[in-house]
C-alpha positions in Angstrom: -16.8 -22.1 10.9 -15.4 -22.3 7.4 -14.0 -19.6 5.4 -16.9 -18.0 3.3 -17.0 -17.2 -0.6 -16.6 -13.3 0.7 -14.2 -13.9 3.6 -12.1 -10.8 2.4 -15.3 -8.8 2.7 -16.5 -10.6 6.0 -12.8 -10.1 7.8 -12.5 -5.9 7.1 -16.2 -6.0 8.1 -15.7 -7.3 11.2 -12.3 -5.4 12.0 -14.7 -2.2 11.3 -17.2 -3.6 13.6 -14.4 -3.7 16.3 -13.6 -0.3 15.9 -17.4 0.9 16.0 -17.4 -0.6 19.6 -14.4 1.3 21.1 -15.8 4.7 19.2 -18.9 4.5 20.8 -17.5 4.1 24.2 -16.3 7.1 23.7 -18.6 9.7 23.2 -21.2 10.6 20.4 -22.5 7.0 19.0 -22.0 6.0 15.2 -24.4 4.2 13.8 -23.0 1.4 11.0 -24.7 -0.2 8.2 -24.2 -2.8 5.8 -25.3 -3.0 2.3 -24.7 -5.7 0.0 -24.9 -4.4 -3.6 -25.1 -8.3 -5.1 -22.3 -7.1 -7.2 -25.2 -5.6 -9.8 -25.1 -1.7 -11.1 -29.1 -1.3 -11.0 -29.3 -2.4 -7.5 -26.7 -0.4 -5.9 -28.5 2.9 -8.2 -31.6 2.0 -6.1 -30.2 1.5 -2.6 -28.6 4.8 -3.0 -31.7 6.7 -3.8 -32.9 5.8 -0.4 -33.2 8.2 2.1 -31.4 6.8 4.8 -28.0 6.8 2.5 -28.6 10.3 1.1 -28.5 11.4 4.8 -25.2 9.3 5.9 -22.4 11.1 7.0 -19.3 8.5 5.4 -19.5 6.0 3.0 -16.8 3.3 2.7 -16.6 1.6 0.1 -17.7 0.2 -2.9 -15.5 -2.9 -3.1 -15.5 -3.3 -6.3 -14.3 -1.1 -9.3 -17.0 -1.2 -11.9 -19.8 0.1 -9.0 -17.3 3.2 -8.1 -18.5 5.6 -10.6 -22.2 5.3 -9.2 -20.9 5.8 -5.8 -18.9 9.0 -6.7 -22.3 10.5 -8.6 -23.8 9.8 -5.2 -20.9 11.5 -2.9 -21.0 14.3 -5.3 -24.7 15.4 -5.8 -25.1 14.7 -1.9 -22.2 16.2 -0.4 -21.5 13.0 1.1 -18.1 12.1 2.0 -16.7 8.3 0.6 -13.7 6.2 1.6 -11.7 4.0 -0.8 -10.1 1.3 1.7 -8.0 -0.6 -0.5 -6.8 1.0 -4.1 -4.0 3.1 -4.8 -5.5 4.3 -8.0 -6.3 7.9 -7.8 -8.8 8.0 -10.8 -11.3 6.2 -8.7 -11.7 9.5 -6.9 -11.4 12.0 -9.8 -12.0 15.6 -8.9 -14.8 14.7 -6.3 -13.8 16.8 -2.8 -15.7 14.6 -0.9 -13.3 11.8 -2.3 -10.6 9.9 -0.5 -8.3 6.9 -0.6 -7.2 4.9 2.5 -3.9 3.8 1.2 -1.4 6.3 -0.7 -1.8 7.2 -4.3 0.6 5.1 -6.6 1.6 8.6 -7.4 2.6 9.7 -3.7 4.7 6.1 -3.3 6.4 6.3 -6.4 7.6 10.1 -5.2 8.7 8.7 -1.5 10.4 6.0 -3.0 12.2 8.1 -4.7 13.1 10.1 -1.7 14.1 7.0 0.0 16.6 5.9 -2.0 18.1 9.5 -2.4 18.5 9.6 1.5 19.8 5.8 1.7 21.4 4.4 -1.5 25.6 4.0 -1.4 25.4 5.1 -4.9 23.1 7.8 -6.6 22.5 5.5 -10.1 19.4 3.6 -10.2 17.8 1.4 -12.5 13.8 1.4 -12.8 12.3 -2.1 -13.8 8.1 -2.8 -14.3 5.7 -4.2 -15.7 3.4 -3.0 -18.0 -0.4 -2.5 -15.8 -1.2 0.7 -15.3 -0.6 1.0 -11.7 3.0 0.0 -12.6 3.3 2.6 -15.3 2.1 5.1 -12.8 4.5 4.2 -9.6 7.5 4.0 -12.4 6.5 7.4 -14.3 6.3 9.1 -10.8 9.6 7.9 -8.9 11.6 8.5 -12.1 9.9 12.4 -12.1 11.1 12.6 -8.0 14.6 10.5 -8.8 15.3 13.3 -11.3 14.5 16.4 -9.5 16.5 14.7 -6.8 19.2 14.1 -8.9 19.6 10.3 -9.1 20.6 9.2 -12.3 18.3 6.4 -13.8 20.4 4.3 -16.2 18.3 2.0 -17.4 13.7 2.7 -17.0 12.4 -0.6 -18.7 8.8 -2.1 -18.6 8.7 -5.5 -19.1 5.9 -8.1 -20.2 5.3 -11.1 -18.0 6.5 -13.0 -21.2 9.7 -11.5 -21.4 10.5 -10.9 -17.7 13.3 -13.6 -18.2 15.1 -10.7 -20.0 15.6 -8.9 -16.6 17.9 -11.8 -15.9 20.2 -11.4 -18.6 19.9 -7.8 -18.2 21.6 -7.7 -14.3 23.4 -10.7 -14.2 24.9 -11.6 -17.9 28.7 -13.2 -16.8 31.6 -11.5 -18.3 34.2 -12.9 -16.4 34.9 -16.0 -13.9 36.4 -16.9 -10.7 38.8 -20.1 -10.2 36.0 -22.2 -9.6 34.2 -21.5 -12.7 31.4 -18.8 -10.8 30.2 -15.6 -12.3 32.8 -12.6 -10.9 31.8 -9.9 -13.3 28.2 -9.0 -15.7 27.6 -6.7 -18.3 26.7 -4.3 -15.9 29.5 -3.8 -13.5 29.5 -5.1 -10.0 28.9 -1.8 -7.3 28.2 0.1 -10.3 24.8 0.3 -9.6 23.3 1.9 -6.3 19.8 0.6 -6.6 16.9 -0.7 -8.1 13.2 0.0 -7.8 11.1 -2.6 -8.6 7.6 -0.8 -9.7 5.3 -3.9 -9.8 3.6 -6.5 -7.0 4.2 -9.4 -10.2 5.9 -12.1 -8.7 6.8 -12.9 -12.7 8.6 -9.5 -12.7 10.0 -8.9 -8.6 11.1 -12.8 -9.0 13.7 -12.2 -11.8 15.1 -9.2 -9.7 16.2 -11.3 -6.7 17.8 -14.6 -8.5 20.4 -12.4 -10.3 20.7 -9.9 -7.3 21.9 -12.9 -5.5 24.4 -14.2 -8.0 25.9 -10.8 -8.5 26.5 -10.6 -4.5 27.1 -6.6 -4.5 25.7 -4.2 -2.8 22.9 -3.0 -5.1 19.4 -1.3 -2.6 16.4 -3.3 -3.9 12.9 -1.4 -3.2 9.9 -3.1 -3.9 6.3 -3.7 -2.4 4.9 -4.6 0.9 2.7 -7.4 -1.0 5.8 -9.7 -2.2 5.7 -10.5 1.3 2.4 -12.3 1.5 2.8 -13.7 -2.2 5.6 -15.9 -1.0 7.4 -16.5 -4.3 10.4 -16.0 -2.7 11.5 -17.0 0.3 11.9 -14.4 3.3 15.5 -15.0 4.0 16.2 -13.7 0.4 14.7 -10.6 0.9 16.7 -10.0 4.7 20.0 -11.4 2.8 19.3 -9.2 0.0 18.7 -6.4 2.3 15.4 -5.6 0.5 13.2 -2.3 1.7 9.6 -2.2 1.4 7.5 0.3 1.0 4.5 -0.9 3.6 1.5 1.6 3.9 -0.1 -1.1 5.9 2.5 -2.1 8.0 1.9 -2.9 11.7 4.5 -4.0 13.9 4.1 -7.1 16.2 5.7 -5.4 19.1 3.2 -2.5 19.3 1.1 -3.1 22.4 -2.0 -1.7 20.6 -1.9 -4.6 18.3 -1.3 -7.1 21.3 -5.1 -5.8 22.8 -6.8 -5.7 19.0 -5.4 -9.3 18.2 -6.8 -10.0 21.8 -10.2 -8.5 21.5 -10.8 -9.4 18.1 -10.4 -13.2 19.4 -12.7 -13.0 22.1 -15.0 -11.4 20.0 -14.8 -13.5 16.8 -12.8 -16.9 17.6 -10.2 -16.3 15.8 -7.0 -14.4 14.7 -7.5 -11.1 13.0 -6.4 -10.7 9.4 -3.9 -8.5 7.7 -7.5 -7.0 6.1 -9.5 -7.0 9.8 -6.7 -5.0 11.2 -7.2 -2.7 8.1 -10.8 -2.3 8.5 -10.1 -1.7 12.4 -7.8 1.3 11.6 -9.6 3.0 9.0 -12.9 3.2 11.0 -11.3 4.6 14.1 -9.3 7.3 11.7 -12.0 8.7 10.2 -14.6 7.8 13.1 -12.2 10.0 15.6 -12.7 12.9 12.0 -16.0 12.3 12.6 -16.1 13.3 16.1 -13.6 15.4 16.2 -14.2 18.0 13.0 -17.7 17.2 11.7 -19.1 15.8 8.9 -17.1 17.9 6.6 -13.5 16.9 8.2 -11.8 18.4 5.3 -10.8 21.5 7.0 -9.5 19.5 10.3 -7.8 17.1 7.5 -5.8 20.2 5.9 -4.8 22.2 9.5 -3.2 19.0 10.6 0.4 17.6 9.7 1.0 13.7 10.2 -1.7 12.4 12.8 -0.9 9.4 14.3 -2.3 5.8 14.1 -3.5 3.5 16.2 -2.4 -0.2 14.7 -0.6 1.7 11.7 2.6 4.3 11.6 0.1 7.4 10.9 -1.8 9.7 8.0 -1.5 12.8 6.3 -4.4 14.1 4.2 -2.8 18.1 4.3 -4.2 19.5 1.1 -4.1 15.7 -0.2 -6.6 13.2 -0.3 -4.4 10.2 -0.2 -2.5 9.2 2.3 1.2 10.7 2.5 2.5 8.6 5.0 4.6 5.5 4.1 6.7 3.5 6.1 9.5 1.3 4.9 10.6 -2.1 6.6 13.0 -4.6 6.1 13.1 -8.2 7.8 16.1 -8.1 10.5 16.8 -11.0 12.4 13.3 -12.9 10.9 11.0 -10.0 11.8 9.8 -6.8 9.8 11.4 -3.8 10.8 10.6 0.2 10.5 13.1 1.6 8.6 13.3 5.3 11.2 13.4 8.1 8.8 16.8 10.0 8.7 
């Protein structure tokens, strides 16, 4: 009844269970199993060599980054296809063609971004803040590639470390002038001069020090950030629909999508209690590439590159044309207390 030491694991387990159930009610049964590696390298080397695995048709998985290359030996020297559910790093998959990631590269969301905020920003100067991981350095590197072929000029592209984040403070909202009553009216950097600011990391150190001084300058500056501020709660959500603040949410699923209404209801019956932001996730990528299964084979590839944007069932959709990340992103804001798409133009 309590949660468990693995309860991440155990919730996308069970939302893939879910899924298995309303596949094989349709058609051509899948058969699912569950390994545990015990988080040790020389046991997951032997439960690959056994038969039964060399044979499957889809992997998903391995949870965990250190037992990755293993798995990606296996895919490769069995031609058998594997699943990455939850990074965004697209060195886990390498060169292997029998390689994917559920969730968009860093790469692809740092390009969209930039796309976003060419179609939507009042102004077309942007200023790039991060941090200084890798995954930051990668989303940064890649929207400020897109931003300039786009033409949006990036005035200031600054990594910062969590020890000095308080700099971004002085950076956006250093007074030079004051009102009657003794409040900031003017900074260093110009009020409206700025038509947004992409915020490349999910460190509440770093994001955090963007919204306190966007809300003393009180302009109209687009802040872009990530879809997991919002379950960090360092900042408060009426900051973020004040602030006006976009998202970019791979994961999003909106409340008012009837779909969701009869998973949230089944996965109750079934389990006794409300589904997870990670059991909806394990739900959507076994019916995605269950349905490839069905549909185009074990080798889904070729299916995968003939189609455009397919559509999801809990989520907005994919796109693995000639990519083997995901290409769609959504964006949401919170209007009136409750995440919003953000329609493309």
């Amino acid at each position: 009844p309590g949660k468990k030491r693995d309860q991440i694991v155990l919730d996308f387990y069970e939302g893939i269970k879910l899924a298995i159930d309303t596949l094989n009610s349709r058609g051509p049964q899948i058969d699912l199993r569950a390994y545990d590696t015990e988080k040790g390298i020389d046991y997951l080397k032997r439960t690959l060599q056994t038969e039964e695995l060399k044979n499957t048709d889809l992997v998903i998985g391995p949870l965990f980054a250190n037992e990755n290359p293993v798995v990606q030996e296996f895919s490769i020297a069995n031609q058998v296809n594997v699943v990455n559910p939850f990074s965004n790093n697209t060195d886990l998959i390498g060169s292997n063609p029998y390689a994917y990631l559920f969730q968009p590269s860093s790469e692809t969301m740092g390009k969209k971004a930039a796309e976003y905020i060419s179609e939507r920003a009042r102004k077309n100067v942007c200023m790039v803040l991060s941090g200084t991981s890798k995954k930051d350095s990668v989303l940064a590197a890649n929207f400020t590639q897109k931003a300039n072929e786009l033409g949006i000029q990036i005035v200031v592209n600054q990594s910062f470390p969590k020890e000095e984040a308080a700099q971004i403070v002085k950076l956006l909202a250093t007074p030079t002038e004051f009102d009657e009553f003794k409040y900031p009216s003017e900074f260093t950097i110009k009020k409206d001069s700025i038509g947004s600011i992409f915020v490349a990391t999910d460190d509440p150190l770093i994001y955090t020090k963007v919204i306190s001084p966007a809300e003393t300058r009180g302009d109209s500056i687009m802040i872009v950030g990530s879809e997991n501020w919002i379950d960090d709660t360092a900042v408060a959500f009426e900051k973020f629909q004040t602030l006006g603040v976009s998202f970019i949410a791979p994961n999003f699923v909106s409340f008012e999508n009837p779909k969701r209404k009869a998973f949230v209801s089944r996965y109750l019956r079934r389990y006794g209690k409300v589904p997870s932001n990670l059991s909806q996730l394990g739900y959507e990528l076994m019916l995605f590439f269950g349905n490839q299964l069905k549909t185009n084979g074990v080798y889904f590839q070729d299916g995968l590159n003939k189609a455009e944007m397919l559509p999801g069932h809990l989520f907005q959709g994919f796109q693995y044309q000639y990519s083997r990340d995901n290409q769609v992103i959504p964006f949401v804001k919170f209007r009136g207390g409750i995440l919003t798409l953000i329609e493309k133009k």
